[in-house]
C-alpha positions as CSV (number, residue, x, y, z in Angstrom):
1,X,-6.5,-5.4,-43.7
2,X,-5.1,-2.1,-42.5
3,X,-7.6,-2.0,-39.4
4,X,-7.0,-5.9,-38.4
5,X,-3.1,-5.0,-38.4
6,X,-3.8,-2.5,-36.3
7,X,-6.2,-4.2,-33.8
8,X,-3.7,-6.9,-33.7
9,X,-1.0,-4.3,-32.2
10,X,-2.9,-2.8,-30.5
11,X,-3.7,-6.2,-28.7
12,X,-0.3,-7.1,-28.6
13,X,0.5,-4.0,-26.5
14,X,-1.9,-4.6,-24.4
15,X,-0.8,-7.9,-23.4
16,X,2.9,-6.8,-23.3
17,X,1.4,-3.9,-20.9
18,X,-0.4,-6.2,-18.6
19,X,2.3,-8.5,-18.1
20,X,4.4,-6.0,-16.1
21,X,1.4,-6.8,-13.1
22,X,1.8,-10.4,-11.9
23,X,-1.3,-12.2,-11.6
24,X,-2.8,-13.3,-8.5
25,X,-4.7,-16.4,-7.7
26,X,-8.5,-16.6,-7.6
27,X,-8.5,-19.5,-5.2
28,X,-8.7,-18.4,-1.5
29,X,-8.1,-20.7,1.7
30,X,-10.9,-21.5,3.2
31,X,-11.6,-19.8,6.4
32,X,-10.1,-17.0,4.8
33,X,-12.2,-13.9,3.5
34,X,-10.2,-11.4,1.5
35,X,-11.1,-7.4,2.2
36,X,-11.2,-5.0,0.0
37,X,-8.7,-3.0,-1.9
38,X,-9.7,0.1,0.0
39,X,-10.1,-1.6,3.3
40,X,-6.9,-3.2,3.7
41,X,-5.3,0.0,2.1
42,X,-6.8,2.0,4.9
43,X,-5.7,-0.7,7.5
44,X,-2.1,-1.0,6.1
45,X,-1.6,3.5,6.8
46,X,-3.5,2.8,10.3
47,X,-6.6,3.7,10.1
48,X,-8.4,0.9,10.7
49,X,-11.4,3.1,12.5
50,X,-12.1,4.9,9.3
51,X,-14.7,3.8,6.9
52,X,-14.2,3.0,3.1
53,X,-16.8,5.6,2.5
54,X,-14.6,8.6,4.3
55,X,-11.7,7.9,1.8
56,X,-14.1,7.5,-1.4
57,X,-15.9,11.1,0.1
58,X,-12.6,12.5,0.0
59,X,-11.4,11.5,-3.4
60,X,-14.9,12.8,-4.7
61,X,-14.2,16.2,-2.5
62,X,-10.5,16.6,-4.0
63,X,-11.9,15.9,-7.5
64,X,-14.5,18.5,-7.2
65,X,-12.6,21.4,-5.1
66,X,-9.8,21.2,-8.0
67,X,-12.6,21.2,-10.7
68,X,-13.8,24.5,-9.4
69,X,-10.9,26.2,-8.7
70,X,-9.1,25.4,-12.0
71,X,-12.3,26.1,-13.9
72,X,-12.6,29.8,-12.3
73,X,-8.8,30.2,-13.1
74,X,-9.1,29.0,-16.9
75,X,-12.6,28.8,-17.4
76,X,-11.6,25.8,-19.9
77,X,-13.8,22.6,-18.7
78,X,-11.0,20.2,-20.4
79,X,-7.7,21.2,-18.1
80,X,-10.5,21.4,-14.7
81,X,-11.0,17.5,-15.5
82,X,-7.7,16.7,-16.2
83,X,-6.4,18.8,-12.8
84,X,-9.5,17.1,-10.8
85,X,-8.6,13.6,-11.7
86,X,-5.2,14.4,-10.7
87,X,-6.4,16.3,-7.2
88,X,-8.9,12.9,-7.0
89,X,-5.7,10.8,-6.4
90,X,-4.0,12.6,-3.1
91,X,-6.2,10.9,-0.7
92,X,-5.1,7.3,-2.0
93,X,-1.2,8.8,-2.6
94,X,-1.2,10.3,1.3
95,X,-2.9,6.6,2.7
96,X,0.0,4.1,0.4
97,X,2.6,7.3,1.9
98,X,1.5,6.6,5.2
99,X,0.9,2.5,4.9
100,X,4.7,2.6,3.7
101,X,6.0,4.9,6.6
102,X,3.8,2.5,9.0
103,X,5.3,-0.5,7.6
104,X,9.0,0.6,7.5
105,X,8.5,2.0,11.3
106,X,7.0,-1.5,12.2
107,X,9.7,-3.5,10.1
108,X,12.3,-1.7,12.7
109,X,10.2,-2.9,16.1
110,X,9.7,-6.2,15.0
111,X,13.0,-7.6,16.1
112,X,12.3,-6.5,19.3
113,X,9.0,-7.9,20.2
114,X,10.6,-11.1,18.8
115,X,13.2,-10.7,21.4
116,X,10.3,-10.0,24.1
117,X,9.0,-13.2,23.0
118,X,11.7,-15.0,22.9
119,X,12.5,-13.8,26.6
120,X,8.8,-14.7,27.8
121,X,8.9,-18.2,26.3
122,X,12.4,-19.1,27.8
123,X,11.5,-17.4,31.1
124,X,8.6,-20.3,31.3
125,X,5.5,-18.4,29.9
126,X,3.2,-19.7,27.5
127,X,2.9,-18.4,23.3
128,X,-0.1,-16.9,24.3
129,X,1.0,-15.5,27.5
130,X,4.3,-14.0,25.8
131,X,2.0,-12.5,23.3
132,X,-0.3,-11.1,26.0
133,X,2.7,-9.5,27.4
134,X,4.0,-7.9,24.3
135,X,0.7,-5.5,24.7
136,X,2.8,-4.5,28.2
137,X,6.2,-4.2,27.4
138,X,6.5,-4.2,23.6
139,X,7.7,-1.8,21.4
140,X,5.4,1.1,21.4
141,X,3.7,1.1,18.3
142,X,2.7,-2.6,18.5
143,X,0.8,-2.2,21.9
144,X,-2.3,-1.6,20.7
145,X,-3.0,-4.6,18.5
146,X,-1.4,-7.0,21.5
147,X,-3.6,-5.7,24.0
148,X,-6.8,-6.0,21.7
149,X,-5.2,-10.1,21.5
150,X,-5.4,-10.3,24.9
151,X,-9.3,-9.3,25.2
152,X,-9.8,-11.8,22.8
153,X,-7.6,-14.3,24.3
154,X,-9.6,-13.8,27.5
155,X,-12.6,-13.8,26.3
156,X,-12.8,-17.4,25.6
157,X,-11.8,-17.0,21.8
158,X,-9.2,-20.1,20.7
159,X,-5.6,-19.4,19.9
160,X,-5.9,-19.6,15.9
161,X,-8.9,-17.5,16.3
162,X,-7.0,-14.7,18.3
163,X,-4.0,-14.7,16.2
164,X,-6.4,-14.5,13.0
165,X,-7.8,-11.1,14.6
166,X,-4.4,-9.8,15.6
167,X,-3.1,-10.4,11.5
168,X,-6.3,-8.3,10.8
169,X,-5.3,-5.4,13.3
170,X,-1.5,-5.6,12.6
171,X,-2.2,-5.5,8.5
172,X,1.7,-5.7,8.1
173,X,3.5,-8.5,5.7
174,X,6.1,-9.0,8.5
175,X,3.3,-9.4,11.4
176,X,1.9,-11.7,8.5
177,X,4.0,-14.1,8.5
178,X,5.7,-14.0,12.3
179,X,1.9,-15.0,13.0
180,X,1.6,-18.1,10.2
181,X,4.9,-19.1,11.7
182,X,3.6,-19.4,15.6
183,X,0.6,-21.2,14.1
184,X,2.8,-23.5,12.6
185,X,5.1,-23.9,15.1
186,X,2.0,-24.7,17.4
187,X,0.2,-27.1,15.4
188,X,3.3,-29.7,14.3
189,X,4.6,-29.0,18.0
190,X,7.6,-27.5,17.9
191,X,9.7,-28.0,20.9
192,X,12.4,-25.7,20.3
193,X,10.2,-22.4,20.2
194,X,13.1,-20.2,21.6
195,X,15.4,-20.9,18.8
196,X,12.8,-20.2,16.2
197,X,11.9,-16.9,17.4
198,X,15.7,-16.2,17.8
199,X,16.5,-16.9,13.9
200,X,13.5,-15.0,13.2
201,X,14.8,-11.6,15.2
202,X,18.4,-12.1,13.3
203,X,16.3,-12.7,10.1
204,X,14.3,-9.9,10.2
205,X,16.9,-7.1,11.4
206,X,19.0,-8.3,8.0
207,X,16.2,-7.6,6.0
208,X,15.1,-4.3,7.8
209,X,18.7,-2.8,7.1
210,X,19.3,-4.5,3.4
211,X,15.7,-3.0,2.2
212,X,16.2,0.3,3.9
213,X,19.7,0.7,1.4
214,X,17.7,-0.5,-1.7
215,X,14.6,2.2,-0.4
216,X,17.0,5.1,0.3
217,X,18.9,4.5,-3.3
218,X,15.4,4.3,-5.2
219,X,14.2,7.3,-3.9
220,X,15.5,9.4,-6.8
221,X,13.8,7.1,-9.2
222,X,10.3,7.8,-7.7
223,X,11.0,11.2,-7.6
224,X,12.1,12.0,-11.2
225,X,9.4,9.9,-12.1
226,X,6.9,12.2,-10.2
227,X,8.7,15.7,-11.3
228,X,8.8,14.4,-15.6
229,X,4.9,13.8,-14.7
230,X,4.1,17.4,-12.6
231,X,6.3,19.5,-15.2
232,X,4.4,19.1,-18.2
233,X,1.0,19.8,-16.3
234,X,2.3,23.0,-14.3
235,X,3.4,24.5,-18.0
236,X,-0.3,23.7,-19.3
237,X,-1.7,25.2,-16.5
238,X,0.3,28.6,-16.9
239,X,-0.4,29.0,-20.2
240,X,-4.5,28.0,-19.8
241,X,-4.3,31.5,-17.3
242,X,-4.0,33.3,-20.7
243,X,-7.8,33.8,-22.4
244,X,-6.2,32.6,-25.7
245,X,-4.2,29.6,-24.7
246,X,-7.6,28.8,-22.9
247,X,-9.4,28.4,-26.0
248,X,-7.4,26.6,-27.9
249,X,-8.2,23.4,-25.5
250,X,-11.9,24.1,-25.8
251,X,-12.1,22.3,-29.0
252,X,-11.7,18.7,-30.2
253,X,-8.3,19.0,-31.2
254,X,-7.6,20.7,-27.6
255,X,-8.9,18.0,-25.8
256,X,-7.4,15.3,-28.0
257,X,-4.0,16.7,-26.7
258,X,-5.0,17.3,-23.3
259,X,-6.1,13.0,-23.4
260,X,-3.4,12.2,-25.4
261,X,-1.2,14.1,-22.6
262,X,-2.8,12.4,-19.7
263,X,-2.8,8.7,-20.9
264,X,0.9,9.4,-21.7
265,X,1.6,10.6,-18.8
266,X,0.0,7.9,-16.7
267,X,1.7,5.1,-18.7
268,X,5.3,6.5,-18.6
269,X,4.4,7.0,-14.7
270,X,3.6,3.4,-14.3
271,X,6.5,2.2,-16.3
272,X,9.3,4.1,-14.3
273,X,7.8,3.5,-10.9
274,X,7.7,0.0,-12.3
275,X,11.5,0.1,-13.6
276,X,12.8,1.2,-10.2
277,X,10.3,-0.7,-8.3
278,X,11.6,-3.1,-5.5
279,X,10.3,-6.4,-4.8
280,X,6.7,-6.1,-3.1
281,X,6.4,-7.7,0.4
282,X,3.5,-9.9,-0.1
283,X,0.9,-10.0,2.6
284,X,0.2,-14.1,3.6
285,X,-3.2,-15.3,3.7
286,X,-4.4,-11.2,4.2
């Protein structure tokens, strides 16, 4: 009885856990063929050149240069796992540091290649014209991707198709759904294209400014959340330079602690990110 009472909690916690993650649908549009985690994760931080294979090499290189180095340091194998699985997250940390960076720098720029739209269509040009032109005199950073439309564009690639590739090279939720907007706009026929584009700008500078406040207030949260995780594991560290501190984790009741430690520290990690968290932008049809 004992041992079905506590199966029964422990599955209850388990459900009470998993409902902090919404869940996603497993139906797909058709047409549409979702990319990886990794792939899109690499996309998203601009590196869309870089194979899935570099980033899992390099979490497999952190994992094993920490491994080492601890071990020589403590010469206890439990705290070199621990500190490697730790070391074997940085190269997915830095690429969702840099995907968020990418995304708030785009989230500023996109207002103004609305505008630069918004100007071509009004001054006569066509969508896929004003879109060509972007890749001229756009902001910067969006250039790239706009000039990459055109090739296709030119090449003899339909409209849907071109915009399709130009989601895929943008991977940004606002590119997302300024993109499923013009599609829109172009299949039912919208006649006042102008005005669209010009609710859009004011749209998307309001947002830009209201989520930069909530990111630069939730800042702290992330950041006590990561210092109460590193603490703990810099003071087990120090004391595994000592021979007999060393030791004492070699055994079963060492590494019980040292697993107990890490799941611990993991779940209160994921529960105060998840606290402070802010709503995701959701990327449409990507």
């Amino acid at each position: 009885m004992s041992l079905l009472l506590g199966l029964a909690l422990g599955f209850g916690l388990l459900l009470i856990f998993s409902s902090f993650w919404p869940r996603r649908g497993r139906g797909t549009p058709s047409g549409v063929r979702r990319r990886p985690p990794l792939r899109r994760l690499l996309d998203e931080a601009g590196h869309p050149k870089l194979p899935a294979t570099g980033a899992a090499t390099a979490v497999c290189l952190c994992f094993s240069v920490a491994f080492l180095i601890v071990l020589v340091l403590t010469a206890a194998v439990p705290i070199a796992v621990c500190f490697g699985l730790f070391a074997a997250t940085t190269p997915i940390v830095a690429l969702r540091w840099q995907a968020g960076r990418r995304r708030a720098m785009l989230r500023d720029v996109w207002p103004d290649a609305v505008d630069h739209l918004r100007s071509a269509v009004r001054s006569g040009m066509s969508l896929p014209e004003g879109l060509i032109q972007l890749g001229r005199s756009g902001p910067e950073p969006l250039r790239e991707p706009f000039v990459e439309f055109a090739k296709d564009y030119r090449s003899g690639h339909s409209l849907g198709t071109a915009l399709e590739r130009l989601k895929l090279r943008l991977a940004d939720p606002v590119g997302d759904r300024i993109i499923v907007a013009l599609q829109i706009t172009r299949e039912v026929g919208g006649s006042d294209l102008g005005r669209l584009l010009g609710t859009l700008a004011d749209f998307l500078r309001e947002n830009a400014r209201t989520r930069s406040e909530l990111e630069a207030r939730q800042s702290w949260t992330v950041n006590a959340a990561k210092l109460a995780v590193a603490t703990p594991w810099i003071v087990v560290l120090l004391l595994a330079l000592q021979e007999e501190a060393a030791q004492a984790y070699q055994n079963a009741t060492g590494m019980a602690v040292l697993g107990g430690g890490l799941l611990i520290s993991l779940v209160c990690y994921k529960l105060m990110l998840r606290i402070g968290a802010l709503p995701r932008e959701i990327r449409v049809l990507a």
